[in-house]
GUMARVEX-9832 format. One line per 8 residues: number of its first residue (from 1); their letters; for each residue z, x, y of C-alpha. Coordinates in steps of 0.001 Angstrom, whole numbers, plus 500000, padded with zeros to 6 digits. Example, Ala and Ser with C-alpha at 12.3 -4.5 7.8 and 13.67 -1.06 7.14 Angstrom:
BEGIN
1 = as = 507800:512300:495500 ~ 507140:513670:498940;
END
This chain:
BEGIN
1 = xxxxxxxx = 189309:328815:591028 ~ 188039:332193:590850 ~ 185968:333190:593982 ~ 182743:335067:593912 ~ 184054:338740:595142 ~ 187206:338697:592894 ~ 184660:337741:589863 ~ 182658:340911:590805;
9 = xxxxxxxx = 185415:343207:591612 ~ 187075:342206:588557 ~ 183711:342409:586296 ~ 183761:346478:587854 ~ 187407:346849:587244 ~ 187168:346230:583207 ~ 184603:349690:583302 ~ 186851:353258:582078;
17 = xxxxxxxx = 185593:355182:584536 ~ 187009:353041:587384 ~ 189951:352765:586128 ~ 190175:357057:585137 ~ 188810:357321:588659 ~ 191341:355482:590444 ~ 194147:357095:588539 ~ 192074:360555:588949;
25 = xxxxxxxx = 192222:359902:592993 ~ 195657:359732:592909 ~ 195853:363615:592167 ~ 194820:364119:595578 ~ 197439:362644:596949 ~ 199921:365644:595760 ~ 198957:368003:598201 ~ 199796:365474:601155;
33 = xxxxxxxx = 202710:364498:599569 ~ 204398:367525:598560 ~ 205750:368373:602093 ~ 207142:365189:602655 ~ 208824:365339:599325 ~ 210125:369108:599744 ~ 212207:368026:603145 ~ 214241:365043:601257;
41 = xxxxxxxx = 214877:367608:598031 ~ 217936:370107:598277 ~ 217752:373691:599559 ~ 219465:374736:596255 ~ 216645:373284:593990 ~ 213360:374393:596746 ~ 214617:378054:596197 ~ 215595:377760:592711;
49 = xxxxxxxx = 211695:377159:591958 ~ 209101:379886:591647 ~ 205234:379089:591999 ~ 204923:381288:588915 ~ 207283:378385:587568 ~ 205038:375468:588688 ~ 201822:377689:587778 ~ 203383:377918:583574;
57 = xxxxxxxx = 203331:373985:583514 ~ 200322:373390:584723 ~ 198377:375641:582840 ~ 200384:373999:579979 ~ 198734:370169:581283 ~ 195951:371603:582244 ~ 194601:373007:578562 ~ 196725:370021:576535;
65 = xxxxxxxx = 195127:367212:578947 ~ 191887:368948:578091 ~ 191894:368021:574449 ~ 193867:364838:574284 ~ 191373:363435:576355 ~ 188428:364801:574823 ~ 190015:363765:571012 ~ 191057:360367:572624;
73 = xxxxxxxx = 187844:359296:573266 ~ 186396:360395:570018 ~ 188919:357804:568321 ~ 188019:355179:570823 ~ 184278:355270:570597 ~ 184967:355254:566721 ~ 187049:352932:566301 ~ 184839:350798:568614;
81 = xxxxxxxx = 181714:351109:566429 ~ 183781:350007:563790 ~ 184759:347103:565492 ~ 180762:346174:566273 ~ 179981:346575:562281 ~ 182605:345056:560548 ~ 183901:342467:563273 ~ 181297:340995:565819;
89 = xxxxxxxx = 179436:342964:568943 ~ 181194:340584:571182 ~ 184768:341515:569717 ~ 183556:345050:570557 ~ 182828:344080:574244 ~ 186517:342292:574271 ~ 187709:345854:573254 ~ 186340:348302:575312;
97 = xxxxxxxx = 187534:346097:578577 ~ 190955:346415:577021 ~ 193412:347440:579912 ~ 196017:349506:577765 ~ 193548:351613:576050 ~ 191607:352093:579267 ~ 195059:353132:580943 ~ 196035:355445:578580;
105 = xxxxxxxx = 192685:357282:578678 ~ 193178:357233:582709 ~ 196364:358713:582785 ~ 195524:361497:580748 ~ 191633:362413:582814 ~ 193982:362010:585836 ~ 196867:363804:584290 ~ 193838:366369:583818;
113 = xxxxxxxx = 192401:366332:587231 ~ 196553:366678:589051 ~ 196780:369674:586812 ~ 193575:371187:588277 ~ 194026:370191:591892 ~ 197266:371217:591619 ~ 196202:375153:590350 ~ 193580:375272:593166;
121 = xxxxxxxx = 195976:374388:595785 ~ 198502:376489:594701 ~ 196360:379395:594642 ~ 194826:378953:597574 ~ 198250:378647:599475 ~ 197239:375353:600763 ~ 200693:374644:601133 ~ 203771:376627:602138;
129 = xxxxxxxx = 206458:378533:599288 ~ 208936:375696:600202 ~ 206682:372982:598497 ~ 206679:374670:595056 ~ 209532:372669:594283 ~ 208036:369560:595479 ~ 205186:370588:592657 ~ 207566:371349:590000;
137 = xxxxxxxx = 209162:367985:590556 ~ 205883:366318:590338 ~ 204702:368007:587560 ~ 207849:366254:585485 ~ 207272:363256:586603 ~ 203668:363592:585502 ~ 204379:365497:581961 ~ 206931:361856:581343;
145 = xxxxxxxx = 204267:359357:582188 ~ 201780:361986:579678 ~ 204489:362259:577310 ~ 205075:357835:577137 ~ 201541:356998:577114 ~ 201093:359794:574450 ~ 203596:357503:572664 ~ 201892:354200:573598;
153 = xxxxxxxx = 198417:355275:572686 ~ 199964:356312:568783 ~ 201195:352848:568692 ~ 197657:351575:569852 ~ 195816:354099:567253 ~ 197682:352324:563984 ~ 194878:349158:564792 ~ 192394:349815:567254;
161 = xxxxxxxx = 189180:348965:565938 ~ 190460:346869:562856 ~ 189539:343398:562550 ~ 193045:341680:562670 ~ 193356:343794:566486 ~ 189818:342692:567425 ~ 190365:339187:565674 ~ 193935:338789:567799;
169 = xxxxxxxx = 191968:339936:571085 ~ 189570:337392:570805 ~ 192106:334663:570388 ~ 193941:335786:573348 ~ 190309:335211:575140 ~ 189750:332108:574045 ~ 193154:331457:574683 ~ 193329:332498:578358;
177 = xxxxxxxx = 189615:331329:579160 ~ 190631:327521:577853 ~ 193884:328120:579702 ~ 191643:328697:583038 ~ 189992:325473:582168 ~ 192614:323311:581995 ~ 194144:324918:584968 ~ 190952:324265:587351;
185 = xxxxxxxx = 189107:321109:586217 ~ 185356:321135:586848 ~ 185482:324609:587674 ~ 187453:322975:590738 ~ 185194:320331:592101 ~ 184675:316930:591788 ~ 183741:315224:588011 ~ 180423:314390:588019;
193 = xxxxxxxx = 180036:311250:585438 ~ 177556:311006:582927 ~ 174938:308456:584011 ~ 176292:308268:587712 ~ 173549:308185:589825 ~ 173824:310305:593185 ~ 171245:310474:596206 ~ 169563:314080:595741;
201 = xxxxxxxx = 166610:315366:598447 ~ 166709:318840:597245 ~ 166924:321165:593846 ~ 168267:324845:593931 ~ 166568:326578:591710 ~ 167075:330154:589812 ~ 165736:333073:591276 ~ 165738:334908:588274;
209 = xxxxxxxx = 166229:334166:584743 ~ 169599:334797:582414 ~ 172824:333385:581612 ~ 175041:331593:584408 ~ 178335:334057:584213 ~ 179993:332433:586957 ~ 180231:329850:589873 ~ 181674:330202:592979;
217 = xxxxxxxx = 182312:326125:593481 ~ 184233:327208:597016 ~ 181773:329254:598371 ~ 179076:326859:597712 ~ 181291:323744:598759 ~ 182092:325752:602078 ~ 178581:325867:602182 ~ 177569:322519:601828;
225 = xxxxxxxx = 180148:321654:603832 ~ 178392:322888:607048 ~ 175317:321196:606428 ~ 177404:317826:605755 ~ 175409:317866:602340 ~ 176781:317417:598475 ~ 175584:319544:595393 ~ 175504:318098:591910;
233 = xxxxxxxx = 175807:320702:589239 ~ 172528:321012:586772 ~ 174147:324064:584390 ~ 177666:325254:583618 ~ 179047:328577:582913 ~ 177022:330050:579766 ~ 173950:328184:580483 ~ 170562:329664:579661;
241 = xxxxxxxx = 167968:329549:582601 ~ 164626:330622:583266 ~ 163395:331507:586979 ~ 162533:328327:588320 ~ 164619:326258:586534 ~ 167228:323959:588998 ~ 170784:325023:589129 ~ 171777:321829:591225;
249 = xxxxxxxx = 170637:319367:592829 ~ 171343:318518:596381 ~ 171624:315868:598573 ~ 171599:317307:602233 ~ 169329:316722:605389 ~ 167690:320101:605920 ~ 167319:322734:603703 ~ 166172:326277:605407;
257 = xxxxxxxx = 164910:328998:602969 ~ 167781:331077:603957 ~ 170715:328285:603192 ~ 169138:327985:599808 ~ 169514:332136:598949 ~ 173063:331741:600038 ~ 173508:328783:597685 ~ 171868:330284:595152;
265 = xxxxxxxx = 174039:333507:595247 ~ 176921:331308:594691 ~ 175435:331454:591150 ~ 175860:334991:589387 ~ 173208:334965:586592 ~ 172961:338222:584746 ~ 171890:339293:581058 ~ 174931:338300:579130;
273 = xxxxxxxx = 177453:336183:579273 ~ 180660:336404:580513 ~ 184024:334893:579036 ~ 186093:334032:581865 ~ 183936:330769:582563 ~ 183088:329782:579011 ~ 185521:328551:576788 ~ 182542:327782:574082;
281 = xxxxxxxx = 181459:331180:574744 ~ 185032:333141:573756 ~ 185825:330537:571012 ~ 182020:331942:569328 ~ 183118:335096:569288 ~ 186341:333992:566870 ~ 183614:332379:564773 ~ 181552:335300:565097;
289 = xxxxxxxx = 184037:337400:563183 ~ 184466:335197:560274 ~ 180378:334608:560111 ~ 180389:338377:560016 ~ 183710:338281:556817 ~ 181464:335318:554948 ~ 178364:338337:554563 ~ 177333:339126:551392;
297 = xxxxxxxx = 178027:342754:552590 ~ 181795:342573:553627 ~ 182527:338908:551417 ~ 186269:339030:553045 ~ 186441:335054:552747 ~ 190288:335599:553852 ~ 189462:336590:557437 ~ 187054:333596:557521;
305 = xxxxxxxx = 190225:331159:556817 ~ 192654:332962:559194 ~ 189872:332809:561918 ~ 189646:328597:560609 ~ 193805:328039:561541 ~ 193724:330390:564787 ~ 190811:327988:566072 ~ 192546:324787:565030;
313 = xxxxxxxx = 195648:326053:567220 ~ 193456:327128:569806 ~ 191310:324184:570026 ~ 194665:321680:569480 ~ 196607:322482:572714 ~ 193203:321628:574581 ~ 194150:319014:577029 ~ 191218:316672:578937;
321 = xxxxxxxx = 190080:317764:581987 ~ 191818:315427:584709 ~ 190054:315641:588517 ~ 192778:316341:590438 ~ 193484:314276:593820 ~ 192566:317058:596097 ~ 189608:319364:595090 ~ 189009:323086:596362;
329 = xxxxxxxx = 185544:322301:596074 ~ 185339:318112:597237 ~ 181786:318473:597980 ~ 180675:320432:594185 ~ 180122:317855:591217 ~ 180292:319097:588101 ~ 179823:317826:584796 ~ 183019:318079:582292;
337 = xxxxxxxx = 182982:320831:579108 ~ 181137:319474:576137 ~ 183597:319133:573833 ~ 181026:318411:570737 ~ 179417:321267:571962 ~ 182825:323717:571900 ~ 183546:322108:568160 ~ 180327:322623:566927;
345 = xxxxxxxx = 180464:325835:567976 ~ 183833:326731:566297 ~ 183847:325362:562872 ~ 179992:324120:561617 ~ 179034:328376:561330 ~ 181949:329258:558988 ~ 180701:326001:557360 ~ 177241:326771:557015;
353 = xxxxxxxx = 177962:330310:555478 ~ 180726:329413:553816 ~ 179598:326572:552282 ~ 179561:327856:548163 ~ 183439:328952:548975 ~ 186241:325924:548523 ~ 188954:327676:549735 ~ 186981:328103:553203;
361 = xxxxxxxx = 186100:324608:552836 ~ 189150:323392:552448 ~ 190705:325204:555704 ~ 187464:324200:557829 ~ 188009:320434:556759 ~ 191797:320909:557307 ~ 191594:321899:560991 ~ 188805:319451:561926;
369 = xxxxxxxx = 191161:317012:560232 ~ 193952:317963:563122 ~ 191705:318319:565703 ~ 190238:314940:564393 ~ 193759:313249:565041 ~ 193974:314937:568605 ~ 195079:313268:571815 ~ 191553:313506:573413;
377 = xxxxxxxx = 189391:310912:571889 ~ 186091:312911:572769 ~ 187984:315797:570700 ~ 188782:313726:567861 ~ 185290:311782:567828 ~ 183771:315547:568326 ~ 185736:316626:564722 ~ 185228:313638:562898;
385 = xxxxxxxx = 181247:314661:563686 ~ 181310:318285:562761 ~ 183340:317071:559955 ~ 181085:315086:558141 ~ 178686:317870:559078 ~ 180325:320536:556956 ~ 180088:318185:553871 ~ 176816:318214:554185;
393 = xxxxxxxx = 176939:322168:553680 ~ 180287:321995:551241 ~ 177979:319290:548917 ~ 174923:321278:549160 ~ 176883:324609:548377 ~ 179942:323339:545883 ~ 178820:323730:541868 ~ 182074:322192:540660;
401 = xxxxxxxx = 182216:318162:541463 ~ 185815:318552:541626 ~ 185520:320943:544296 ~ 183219:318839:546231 ~ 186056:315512:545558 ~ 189163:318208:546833 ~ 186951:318753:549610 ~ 185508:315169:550501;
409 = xxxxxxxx = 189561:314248:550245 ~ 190876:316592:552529 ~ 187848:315756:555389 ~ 188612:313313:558185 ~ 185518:311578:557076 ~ 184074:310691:553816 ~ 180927:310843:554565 ~ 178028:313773:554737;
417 = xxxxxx = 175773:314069:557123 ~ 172396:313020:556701 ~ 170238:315459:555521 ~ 166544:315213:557090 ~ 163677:313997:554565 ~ 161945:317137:552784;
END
């Protein structure tokens, strides 16, 4: 279960320029450290160094830091703008809180800012002749780490931007955000059970309008917990509220205007949402991609069918939620993940625009077919319904009968959808 703070700090961690700062902040460090390091190094290597020495290399990093970073970013920003047209804006959001590229830009704006420091100090005699060496050391040990993640960042260049990098980023989302799932049930409270019927005295509701990004369960069962009072969950992560509208309901004695703000900040409601609460949310963005293959602009049906089989696996090593014994959050009930809901939101798109295309079709039918088969019986029943859903589109949108029987015997069901009169 993910608390509050660590949500926040990590939300301000994914931003470049935290990242470029921290690594830039470390250049300070080398005028503290270089004294200490001179007194462990041999006399035979302190005198052996000139500052004219140290002062050649880091005019060197200074001028060549300059323009890798400035031409790295160029190729970042481009290859990210590429990634919003031809892939999905949300792929592009998945790629610009990528930690390797945002380390390798770091190193070299701090490699930058160590060079400069560096200079100033050295000129300035801020420290004594016997620390040149120190420097010179340093400056090695800085012109390797340049010199790998010079190496690293060609590797990254060869795909960052394309689809099949965004497309395999957004799988690893989905991946790790149905991962976290599984791994805290409920978002770490208790289940609360459709049609169970709870005492409630009191609703919480929004202060302000947006999407729910995250819930701190612990913090608001901590909270509850002092006021010997229970909260039943009204949204999940990726919910859509307006100000007004209840975020829980709950049942407690007394409820002062100032417990209700700290309840209510337990819920982080902001402008977008976020992935690391909403599996349906990062498995849209996979299906966002293919929509965006399936235009009439890009027609790449191929992506659309590679995106079908990465969601099948995805979606097949889902397991049910199981409330645990002991919950982090006893006094929180929250409702389980739609599961319709996360189907749907997977395969019925690339359905709907793919529908005139067999070979989609046939690999949308395929993995609802799996998933249709799957362990969890609200999975299975959930496929069998957005199955019978895309032959609806596949009938309306298939010319050729035959392609409409291949498709019809490859579905789980055999039956379309209803279509609604007129």
């Amino acid at each position: 279960m993910i608390s509050q703070y660590f949500f926040r700090a990590r939300e301000v961690g994914r931003r470049l320029w935290v990242r470029a700062a921290l690594i830039s902040g470390l250049a300070l460090v080398a005028p503290v450290l270089a004294p200490f390091l001179s007194s462990i190094l041999p006399d035979a290597f302190l005198t052996g160094i000139g500052i004219d020495q140290v002062r050649t290399l880091l005019d060197i990093l200074a001028n060549s830091m300059l323009a890798v970073t400035t031409f790295s970013l160029t190729v970042m920003v481009t290859a990210h703008l590429a990634a919003d047209q031809s892939a999905s804006p949300r792929g592009h959001r998945l790629l610009r809180e990528d930690g390797g590229t945002q380390t390798v830009l770091a190193t070299f704006v701090g490699s930058f800012v160590f060079a400069l420091v560096s200079i100033v100090v050295l000129q300035t005699r801020f420290v004594s002749a016997g620390a040149t060496g120190a420097y010179y050391l340093m400056t090695l040990v800085v012109f390797g780490i340049v010199i790998f993640n010079i190496l690293r960042w060609i590797g990254q260049l060869a795909s960052l931007g394309s689809v099949e990098a965004t497309i395999a980023t957004a799988e690893e989302q989905a991946r790790s955000t149905l991962r976290t799932r599984a791994e805290t049930p409920f978002l770490g409270a208790r289940h609360l059970r459709p049609g169970a019927e709870h005492d409630s005295s009191h609703s919480l509701l929004c202060p302000s309008g947006g999407y729910v990004r995250h819930i701190d369960t612990g913090k608001l069962s901590s909270l509850l917990e002092d006021r010997q009072g229970k909260a039943l969950l009204e949204v999940l992560p990726g919910s859509f509220v307006n100000t007004g509208d209840p975020l829980a309901h709950l049942s407690v004695v007394d409820l002062t205007e100032e417990d209700a703000g700290a309840m209510c900040r337990c819920f982080v409601v902001g402008r977008t949402r976020s992935f690391d609460q909403d599996p349906i949310f990062a498995v849209s963005v996979l299906t966002e991609i293919a929509e965006r293959a399936l235009s009439p602009g890009i027609n790449d049906p191929r992506t659309a069918m590679d995106v079908c089989d990465r969601l099948n696996l995805i979606l097949d090593a889902f397991e049910d939620e199981v409330e645990p014994e002991e919950c982090a959050a006893s006094l929180v009930f929250a409702p389980s993940l739609d599961l319709f809901s996360l189907v749907q939101s997977a395969f019925e798109p690339i359905a709907r625009d793919g529908k005139s295309n067999v070979q989609v079709q046939a690999h949308v039918q395929s993995a609802l077919k799996r998933l249709s088969e799957h362990r969890s019986s609200e999975m299975a029943e959930a496929a069998r319904i957005v199955s019978g859903r895309a032959l609806a589109y596949s009938d309306d949108g298939l010319l050729l009968a035959a392609d409409r029987a291949r498709i019809k015997a490859i579905a789980p069901v055999k039956t379309a959808a209803s279509k609604p009169d007129g």
